[in-house]
SERO-4910 file (N, C-alpha, C, O; in steps of 0.05 Angstrom, whole numbers):
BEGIN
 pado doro    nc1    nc2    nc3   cac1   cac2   cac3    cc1    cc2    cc3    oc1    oc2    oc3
  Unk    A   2112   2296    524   2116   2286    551   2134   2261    550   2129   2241    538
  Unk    A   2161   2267    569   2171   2243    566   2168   2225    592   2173   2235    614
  Unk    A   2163   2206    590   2162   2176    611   2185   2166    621   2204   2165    605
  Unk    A   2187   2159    638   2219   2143    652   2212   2130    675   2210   2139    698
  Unk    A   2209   2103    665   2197   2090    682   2226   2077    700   2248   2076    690
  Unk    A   2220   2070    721   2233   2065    746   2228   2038    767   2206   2031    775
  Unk    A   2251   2027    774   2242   2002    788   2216   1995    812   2198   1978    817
  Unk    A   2232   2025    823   2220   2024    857   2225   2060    866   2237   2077    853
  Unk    A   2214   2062    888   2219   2091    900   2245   2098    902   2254   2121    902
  Unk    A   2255   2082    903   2289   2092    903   2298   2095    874   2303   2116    861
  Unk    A   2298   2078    869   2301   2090    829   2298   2111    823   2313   2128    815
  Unk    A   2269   2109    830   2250   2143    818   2272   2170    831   2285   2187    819
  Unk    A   2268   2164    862   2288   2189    868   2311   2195    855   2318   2217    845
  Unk    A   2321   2176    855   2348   2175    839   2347   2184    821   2356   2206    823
  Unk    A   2340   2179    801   2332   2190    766   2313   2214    761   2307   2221    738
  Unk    A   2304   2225    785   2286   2258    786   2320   2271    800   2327   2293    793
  Unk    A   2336   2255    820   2349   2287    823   2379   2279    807   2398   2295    810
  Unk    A   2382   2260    794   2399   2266    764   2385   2292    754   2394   2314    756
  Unk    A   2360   2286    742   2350   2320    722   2354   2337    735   2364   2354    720
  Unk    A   2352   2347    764   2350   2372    778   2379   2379    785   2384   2401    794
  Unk    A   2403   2356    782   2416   2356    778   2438   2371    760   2458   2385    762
  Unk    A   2416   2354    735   2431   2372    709   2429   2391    698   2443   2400    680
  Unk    A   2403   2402    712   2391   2428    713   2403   2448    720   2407   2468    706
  Unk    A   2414   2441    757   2432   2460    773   2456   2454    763   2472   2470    773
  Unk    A   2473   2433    741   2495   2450    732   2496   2460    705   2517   2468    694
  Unk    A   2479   2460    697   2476   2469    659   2474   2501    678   2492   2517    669
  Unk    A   2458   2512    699   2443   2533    701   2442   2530    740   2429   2519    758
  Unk    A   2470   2550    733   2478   2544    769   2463   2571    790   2464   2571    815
  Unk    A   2448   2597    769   2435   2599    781   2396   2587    778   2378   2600    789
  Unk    A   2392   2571    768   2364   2556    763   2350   2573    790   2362   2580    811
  Unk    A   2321   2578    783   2295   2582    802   2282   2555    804   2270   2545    785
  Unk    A   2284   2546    821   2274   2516    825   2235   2518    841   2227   2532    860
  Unk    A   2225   2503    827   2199   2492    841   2201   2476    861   2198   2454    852
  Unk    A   2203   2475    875   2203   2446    896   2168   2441    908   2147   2455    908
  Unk    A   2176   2406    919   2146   2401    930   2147   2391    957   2168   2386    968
  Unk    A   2124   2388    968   2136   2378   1002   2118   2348    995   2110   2339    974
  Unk    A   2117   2337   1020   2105   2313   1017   2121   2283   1020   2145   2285   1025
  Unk    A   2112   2260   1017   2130   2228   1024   2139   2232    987   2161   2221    984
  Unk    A   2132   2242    967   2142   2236    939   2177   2245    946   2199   2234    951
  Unk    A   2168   2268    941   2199   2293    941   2224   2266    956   2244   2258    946
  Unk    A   2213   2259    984   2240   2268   1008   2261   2246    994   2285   2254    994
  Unk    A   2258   2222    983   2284   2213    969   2304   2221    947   2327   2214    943
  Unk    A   2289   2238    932   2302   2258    913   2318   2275    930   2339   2286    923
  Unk    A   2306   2277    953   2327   2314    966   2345   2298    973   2367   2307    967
  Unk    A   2346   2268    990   2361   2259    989   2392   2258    986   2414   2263    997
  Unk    A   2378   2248    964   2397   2242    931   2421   2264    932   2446   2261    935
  Unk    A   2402   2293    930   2411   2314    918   2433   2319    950   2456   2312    949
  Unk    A   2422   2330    972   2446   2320    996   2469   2310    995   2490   2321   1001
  Unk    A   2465   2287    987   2490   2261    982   2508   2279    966   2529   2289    975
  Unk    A   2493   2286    928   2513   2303    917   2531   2327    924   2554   2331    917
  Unk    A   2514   2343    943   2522   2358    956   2541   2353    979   2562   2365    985
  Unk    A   2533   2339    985   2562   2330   1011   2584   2326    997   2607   2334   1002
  Unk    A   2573   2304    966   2607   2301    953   2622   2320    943   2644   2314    933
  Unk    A   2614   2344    942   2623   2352    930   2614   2365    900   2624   2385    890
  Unk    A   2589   2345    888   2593   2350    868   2564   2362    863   2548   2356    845
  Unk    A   2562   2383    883   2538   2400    865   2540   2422    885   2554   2425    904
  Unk    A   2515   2442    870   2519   2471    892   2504   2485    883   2501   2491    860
  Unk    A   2485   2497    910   2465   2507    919   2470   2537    921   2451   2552    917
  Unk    A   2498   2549    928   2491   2586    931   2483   2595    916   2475   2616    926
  Unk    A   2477   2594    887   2464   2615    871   2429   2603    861   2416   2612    842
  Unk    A   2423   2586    876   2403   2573    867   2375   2591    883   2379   2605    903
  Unk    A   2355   2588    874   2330   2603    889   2309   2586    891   2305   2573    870
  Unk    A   2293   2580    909   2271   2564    912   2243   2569    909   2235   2584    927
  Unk    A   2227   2563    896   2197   2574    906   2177   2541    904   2171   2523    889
  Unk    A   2171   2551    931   2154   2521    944   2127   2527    926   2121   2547    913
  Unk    A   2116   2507    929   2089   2501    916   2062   2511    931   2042   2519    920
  Unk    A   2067   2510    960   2042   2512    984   2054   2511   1001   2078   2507   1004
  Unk    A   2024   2519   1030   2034   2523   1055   2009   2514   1061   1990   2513   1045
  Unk    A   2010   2507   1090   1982   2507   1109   1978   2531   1113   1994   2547   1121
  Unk    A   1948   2535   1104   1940   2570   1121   1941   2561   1149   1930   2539   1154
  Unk    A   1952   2573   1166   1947   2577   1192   1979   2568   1213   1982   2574   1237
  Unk    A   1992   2557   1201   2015   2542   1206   2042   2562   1204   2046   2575   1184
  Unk    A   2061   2563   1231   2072   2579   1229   2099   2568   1219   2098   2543   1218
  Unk    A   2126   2580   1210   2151   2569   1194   2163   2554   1220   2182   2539   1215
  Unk    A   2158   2556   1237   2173   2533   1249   2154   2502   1265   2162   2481   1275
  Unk    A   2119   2514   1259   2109   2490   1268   2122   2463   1250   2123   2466   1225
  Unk    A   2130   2439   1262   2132   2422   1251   2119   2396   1229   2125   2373   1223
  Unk    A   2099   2414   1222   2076   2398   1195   2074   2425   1179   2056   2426   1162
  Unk    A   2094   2451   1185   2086   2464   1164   2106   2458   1133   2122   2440   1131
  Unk    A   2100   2474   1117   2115   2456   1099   2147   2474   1094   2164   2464   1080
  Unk    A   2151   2491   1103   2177   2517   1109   2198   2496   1131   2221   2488   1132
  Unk    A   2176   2493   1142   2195   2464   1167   2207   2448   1155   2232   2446   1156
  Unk    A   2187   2430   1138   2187   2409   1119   2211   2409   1104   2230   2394   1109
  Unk    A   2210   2427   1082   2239   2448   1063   2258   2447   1079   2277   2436   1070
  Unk    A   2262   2459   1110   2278   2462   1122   2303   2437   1136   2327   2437   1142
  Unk    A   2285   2423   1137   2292   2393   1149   2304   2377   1127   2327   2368   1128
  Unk    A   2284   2374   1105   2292   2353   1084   2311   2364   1057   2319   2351   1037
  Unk    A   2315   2389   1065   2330   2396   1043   2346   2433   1053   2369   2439   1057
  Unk    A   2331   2443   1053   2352   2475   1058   2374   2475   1080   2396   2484   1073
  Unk    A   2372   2467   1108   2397   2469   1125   2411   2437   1120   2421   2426   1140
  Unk    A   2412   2428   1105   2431   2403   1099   2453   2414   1068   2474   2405   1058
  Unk    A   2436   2438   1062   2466   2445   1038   2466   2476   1031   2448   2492   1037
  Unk    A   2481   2480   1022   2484   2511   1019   2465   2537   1016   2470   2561   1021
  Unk    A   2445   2528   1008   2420   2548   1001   2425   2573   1014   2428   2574   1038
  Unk    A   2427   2597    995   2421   2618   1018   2388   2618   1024   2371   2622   1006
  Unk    A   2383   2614   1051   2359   2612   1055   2340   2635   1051   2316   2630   1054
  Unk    A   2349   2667   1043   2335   2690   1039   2322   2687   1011   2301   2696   1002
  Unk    A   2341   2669   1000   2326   2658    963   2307   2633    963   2311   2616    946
  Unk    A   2287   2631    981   2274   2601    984   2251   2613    993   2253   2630   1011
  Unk    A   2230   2608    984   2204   2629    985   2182   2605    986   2180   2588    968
  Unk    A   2165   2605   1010   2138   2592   1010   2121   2606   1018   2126   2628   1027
  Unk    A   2095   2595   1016   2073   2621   1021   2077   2630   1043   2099   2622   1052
  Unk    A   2063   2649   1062   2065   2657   1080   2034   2647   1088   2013   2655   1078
  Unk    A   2036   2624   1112   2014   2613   1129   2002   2626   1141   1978   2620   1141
  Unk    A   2010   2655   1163   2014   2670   1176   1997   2691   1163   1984   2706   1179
  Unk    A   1994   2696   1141   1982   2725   1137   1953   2722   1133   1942   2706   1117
  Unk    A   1940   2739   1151   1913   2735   1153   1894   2744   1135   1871   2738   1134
  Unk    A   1909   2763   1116   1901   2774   1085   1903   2762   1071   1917   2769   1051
  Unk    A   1883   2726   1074   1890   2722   1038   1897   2721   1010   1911   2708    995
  Unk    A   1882   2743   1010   1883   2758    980   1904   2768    976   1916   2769    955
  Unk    A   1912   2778   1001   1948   2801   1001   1966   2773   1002   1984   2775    986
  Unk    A   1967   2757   1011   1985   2724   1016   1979   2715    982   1999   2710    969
  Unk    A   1965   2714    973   1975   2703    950   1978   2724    922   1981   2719    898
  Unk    A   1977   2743    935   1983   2770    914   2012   2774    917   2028   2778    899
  Unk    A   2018   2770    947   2051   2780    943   2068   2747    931   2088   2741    918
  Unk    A   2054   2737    942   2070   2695    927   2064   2706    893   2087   2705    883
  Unk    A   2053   2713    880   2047   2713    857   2071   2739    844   2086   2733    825
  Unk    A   2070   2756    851   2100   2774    862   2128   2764    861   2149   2768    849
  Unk    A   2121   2753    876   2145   2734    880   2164   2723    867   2189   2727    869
  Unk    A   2139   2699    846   2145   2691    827   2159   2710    805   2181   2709    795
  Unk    A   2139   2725    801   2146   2742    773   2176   2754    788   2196   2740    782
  Unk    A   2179   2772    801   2209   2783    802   2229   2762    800   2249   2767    787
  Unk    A   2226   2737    813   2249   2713    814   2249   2712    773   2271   2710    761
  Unk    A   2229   2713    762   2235   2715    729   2223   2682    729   2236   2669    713
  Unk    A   2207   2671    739   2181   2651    730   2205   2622    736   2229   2628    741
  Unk    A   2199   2604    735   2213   2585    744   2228   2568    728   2215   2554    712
  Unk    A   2255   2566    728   2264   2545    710   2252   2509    708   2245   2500    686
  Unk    A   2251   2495    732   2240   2470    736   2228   2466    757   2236   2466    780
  Unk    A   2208   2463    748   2180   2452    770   2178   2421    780   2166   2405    766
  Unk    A   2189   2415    804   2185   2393    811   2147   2391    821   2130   2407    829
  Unk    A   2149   2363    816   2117   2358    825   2107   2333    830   2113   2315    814
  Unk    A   2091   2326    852   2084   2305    862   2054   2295    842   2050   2302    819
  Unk    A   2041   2282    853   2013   2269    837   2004   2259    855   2013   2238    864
  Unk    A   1977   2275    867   1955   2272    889   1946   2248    876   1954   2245    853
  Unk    A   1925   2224    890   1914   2208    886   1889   2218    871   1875   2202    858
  Unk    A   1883   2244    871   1844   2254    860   1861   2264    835   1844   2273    820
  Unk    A   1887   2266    823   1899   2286    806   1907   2303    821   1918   2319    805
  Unk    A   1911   2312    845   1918   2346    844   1947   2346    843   1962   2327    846
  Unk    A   1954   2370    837   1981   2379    833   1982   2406    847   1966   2425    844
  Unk    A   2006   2406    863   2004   2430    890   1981   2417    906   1979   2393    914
  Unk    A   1960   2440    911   1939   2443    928   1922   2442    906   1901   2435    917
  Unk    A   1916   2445    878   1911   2450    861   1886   2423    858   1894   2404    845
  Unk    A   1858   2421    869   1851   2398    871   1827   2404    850   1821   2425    839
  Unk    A   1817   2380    849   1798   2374    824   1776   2390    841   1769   2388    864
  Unk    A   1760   2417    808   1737   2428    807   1735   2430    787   1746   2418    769
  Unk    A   1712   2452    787   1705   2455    751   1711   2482    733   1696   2493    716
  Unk    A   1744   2492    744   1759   2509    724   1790   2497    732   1792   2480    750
  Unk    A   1809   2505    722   1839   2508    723   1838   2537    738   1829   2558    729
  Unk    A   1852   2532    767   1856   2564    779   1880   2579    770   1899   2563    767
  Unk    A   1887   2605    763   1907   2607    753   1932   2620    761   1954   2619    750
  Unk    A   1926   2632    783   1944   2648    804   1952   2629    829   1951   2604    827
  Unk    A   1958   2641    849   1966   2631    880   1935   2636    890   1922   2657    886
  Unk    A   1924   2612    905   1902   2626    911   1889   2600    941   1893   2576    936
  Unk    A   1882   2604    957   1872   2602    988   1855   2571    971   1839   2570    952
  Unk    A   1861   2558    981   1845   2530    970   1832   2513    997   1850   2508   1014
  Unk    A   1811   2506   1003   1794   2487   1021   1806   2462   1017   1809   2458    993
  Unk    A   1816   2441   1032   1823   2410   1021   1802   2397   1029   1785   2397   1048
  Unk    A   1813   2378    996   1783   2356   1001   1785   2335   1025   1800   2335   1045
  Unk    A   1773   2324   1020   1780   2294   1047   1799   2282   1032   1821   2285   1043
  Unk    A   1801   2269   1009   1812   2255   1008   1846   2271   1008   1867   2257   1009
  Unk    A   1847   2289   1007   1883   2305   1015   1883   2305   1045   1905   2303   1057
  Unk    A   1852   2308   1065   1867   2309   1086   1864   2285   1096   1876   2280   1117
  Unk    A   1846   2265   1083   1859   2238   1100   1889   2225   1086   1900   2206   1097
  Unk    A   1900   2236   1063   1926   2230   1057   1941   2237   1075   1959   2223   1084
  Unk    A   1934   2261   1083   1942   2286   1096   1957   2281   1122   1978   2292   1129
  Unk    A   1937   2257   1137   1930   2264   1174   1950   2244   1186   1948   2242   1210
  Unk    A   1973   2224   1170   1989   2211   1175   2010   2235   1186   2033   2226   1187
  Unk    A   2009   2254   1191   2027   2279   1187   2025   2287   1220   2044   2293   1234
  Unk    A   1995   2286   1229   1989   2306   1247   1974   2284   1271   1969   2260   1268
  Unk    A   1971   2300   1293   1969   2283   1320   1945   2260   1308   1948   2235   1307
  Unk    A   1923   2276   1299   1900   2264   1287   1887   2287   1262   1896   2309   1254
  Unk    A   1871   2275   1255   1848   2290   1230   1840   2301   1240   1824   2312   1225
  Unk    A   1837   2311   1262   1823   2341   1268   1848   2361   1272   1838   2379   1286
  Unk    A   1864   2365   1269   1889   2380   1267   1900   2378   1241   1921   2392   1239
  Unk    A   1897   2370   1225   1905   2378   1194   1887   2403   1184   1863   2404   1185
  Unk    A   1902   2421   1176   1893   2442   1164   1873   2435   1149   1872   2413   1138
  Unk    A   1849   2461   1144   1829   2451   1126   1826   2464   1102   1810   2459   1085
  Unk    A   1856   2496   1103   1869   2511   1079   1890   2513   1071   1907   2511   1089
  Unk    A   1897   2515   1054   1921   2512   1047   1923   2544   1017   1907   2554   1001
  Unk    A   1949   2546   1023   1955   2578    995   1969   2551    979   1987   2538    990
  Unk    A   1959   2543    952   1978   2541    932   1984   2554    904   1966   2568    894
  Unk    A   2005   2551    890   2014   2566    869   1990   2551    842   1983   2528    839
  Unk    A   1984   2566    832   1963   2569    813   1969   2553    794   1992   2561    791
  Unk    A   1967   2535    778   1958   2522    750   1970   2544    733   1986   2535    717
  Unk    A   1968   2565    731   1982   2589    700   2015   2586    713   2033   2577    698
  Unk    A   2020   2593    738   2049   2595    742   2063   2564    743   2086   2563    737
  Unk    A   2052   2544    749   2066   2529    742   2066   2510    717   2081   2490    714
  Unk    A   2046   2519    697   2052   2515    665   2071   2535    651   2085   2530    632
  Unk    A   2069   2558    663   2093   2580    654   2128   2570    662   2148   2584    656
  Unk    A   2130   2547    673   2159   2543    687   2169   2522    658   2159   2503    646
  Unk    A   2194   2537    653   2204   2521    627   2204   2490    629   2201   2477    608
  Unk    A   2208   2477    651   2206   2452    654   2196   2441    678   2197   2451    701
  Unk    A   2182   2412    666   2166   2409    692   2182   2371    698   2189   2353    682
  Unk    A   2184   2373    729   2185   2337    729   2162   2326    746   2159   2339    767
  Unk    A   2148   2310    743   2133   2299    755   2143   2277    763   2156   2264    746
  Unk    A   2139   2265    795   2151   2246    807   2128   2224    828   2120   2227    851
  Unk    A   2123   2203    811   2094   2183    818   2113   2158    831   2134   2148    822
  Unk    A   2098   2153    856   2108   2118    863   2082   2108    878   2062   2118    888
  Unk    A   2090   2090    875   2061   2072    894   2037   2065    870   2031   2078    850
  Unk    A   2022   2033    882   1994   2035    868   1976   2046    868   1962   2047    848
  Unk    A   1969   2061    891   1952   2081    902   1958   2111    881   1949   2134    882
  Unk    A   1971   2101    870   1975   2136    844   1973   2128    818   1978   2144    800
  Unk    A   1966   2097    812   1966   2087    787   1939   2104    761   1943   2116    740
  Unk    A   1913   2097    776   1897   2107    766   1896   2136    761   1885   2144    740
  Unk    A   1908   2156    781   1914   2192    775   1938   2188    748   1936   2201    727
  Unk    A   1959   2169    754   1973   2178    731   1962   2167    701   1963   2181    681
  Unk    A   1954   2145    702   1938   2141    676   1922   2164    666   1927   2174    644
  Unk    A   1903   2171    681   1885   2193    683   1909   2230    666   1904   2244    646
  Unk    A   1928   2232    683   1939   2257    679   1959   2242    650   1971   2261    639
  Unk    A   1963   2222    638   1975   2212    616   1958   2215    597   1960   2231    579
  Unk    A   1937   2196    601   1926   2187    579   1896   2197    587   1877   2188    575
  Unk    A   1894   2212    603   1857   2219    607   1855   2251    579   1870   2263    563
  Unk    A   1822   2250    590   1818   2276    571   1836   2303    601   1846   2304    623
  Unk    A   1827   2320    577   1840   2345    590   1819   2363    611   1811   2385    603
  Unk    A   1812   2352    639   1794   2372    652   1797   2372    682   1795   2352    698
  Unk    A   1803   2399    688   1801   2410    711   1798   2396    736   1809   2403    757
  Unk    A   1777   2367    729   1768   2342    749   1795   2335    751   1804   2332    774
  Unk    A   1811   2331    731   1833   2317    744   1861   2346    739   1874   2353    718
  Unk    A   1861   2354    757   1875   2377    745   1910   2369    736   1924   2385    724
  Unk    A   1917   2348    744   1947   2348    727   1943   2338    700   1962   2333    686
  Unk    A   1919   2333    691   1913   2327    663   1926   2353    653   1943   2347    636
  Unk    A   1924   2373    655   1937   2399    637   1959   2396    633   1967   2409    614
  Unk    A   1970   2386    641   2000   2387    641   2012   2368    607   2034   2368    597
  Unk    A   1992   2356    599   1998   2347    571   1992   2369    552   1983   2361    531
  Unk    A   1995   2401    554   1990   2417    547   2020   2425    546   2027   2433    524
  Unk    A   2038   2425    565   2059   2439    567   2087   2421    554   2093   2397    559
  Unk    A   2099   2436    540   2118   2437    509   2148   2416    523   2166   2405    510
  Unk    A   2146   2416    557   2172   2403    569   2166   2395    594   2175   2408    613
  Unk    A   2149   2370    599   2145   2352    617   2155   2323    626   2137   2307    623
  Unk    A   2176   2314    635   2188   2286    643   2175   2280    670   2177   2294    689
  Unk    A   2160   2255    668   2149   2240    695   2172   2208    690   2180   2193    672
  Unk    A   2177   2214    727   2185   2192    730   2178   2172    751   2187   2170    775
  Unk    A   2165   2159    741   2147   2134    750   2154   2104    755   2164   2088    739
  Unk    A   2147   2099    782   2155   2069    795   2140   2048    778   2119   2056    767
  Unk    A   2152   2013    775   2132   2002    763   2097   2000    773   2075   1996    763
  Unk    A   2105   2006    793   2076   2006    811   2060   2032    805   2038   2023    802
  Unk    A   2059   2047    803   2040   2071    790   2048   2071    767   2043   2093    759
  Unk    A   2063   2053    742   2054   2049    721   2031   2033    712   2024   2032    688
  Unk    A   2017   2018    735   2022   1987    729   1986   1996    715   1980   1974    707
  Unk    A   1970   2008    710   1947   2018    695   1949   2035    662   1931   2042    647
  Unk    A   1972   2038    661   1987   2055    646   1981   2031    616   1989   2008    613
  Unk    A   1962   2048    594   1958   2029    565   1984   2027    550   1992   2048    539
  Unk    A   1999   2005    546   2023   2013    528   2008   2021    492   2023   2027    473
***
């Protein structure tokens, strides 16, 4: 696991979409992970800016989002297809038919994260997994219990995701109370992962997913399992971090 520590939130963005950067030109058609959320939106940024100059490019690139609200349709405005849409797909080239998030909309669970799991596998599993760091550990929707889930699969949110959550929505009684995210096996299967932490409020999860034991309670603890992981971290969610 490599570390790259960073001044401030803007740093951090900066220096996560250099990698996704060098990603999309080593490998111009890359399958990209993306994440929604306040972590991501200065990285897409970033990546915009490049794109406007000139100096990057999105047509052969393919997307697969992390989660969705169950119940939330692609154009309600807190879904996360919106989200994608706004902060990053109609600002640069994407063909948008290659950009895949769950489907909120399907009332067949089991069939909603059977065909996302589908999905994945035909796109040929993911080159780089971007990824945020919940305050409890979670990664995706992916929240602390007592296994690693391993597919796409219908997840309950705890309180503490939907009071992260409810800065989003009119109030806390309108934040979704499910969410489809991509499984713990598919996103250790993605050749590379970046993880992207800012704030004090994520100090103790990232210590925890660095330097904790390896369990399910904190589920981005797994991720010190996987062979190509770079986190890039503000001094402020370092600031618990044992040298």
């Amino acid at each position: 696991m490599i570390i790259i520590r960073a001044k401030d939130y803007q740093d951090m963005s900066r220096k996560a979409a250099n990698i996704i950067f060098a990603q999309i030109t080593m490998k111009p058609d890359s399958v990209l992970g993306l994440a929604t959320g306040s972590s991501p939106v200065g990285t897409y940024n970033q990546l915009i800016e490049y794109y406007q100059n000139g100096d990057l490019d999105f047509s052969n690139i393919t997307s697969i989002n992390l989660d969705e609200y169950q119940g939330l349709a692609p154009d309600n405005e807190q879904s996360y297809r919106y989200f994608m849409d706004t902060h990053l797909f109609h600002q640069v080239n994407i063909d948008k038919a290659r950009t895949f998030v769950p489907d909120g909309l399907e009332a067949d669970t089991e069939k909603a994260c059977r065909d996302y799991d589908q999905i994945i596998s035909h796109e040929g599993g993911i080159d780089l997994q971007l990824l945020g760091l919940g305050r409890n550990g979670h990664i995706g929707f992916n929240e602390p219990g007592e296994a690693f889930e391993k597919g796409t699969h219908c997840v309950p949110l705890t309180e503490s995701t939907i009071e992260a959550n409810k800065r989003f929505f009119a109030s806390e009684a309108d934040v979704p109370r499910h969410a489809y995210t991509m499984g713990i096996q598919s996103i250790m299967q993605a050749k590379k992962i970046l993880v992207i932490v800012s704030g004090a409020d994520k100090a103790e999860a990232l210590k925890e997913m660095v330097q904790g034991s390896i369990t399910p309670k904190i589920p981005a603890s797994i991720l010190q399992l996987h062979h190509d992981v770079t986190v890039v971290a503000d001094e402020a969610a370092m600031s618990k971090m044992a040298e």
